[in-house]
C-alpha positions in Angstrom: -10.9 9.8 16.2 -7.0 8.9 16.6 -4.2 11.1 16.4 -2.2 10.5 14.1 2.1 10.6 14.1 4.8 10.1 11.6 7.8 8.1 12.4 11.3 9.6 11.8 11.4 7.0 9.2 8.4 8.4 7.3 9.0 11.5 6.9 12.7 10.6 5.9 11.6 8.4 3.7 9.2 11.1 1.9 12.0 13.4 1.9 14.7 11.3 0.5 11.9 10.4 -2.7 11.0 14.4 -3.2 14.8 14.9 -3.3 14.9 12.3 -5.8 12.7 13.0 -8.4 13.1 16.9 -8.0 16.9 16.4 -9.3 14.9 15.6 -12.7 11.6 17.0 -12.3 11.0 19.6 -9.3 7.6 20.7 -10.0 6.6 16.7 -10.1 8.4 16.0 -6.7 6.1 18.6 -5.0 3.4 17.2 -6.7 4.1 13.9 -5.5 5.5 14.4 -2.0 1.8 15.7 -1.6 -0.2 13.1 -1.8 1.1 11.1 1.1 1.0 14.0 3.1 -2.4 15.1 2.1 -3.5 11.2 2.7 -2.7 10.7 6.8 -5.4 13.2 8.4 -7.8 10.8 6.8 -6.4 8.2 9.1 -7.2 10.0 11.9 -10.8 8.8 11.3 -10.4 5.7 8.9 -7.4 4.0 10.6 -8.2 0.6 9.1 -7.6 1.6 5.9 -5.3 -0.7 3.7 -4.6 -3.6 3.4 -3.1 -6.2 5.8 0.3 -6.3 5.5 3.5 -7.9 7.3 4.3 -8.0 11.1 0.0 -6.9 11.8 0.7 -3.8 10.4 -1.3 -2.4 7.5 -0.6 -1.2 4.0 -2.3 2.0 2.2 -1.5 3.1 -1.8 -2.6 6.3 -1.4 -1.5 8.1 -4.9 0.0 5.4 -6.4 3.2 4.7 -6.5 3.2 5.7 -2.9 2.6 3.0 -0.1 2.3 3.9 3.3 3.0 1.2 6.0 0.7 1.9 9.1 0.0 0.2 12.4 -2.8 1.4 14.7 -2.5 1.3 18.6 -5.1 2.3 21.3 -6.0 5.7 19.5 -2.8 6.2 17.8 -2.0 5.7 14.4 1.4 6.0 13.3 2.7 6.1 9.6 5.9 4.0 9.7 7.1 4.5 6.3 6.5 5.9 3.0 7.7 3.2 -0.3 7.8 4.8 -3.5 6.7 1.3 -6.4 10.2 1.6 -7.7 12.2 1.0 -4.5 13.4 -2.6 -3.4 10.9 -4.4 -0.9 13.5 -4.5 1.7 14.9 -0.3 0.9 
């Protein structure tokens, strides 16, 4: 099993999309923000999940819209992101 860390960027990134959808909907922004969250123990012991993605990192949709750019390393896996669908490919 491989631990498993969040980068700054991550968990900005998740809080910066709960804060945007709960100005609308709050209830729907916890809702959301969960799945990611709930998603990383899992790679902790399936850290090849995803698919390949840029740079030899890897890609996961976990509750889609939410993709979660990874990239494993001795027996670490760290979440470098989270992308909500509807933000730019470079955001």
């Amino acid at each position: 099993m491989v631990s498993v860390i969040w980068s700054v960027v991550a968990a900005s990134n998740l809080d910066r999309i709960h804060a945007c959808v709960a100005q609308s909907d709050p209830a729907a922004s916890f809702r959301l923000s969960r799945g990611p969250v709930d998603a990383a123990p899992c790679f902790g012991q399936f850290p090849d999940r995803g698919c390949p993605a840029d740079f030899g990192h890897r890609e996961l949709v976990t509750v889609p819209p939410y993709g979660i750019p990874s990239e494993k390393a001795e027996n670490r896996f760290f979440i470098l992101g989270i992308r909500h669908d509807a933000q730019l490919t470079d955001d």
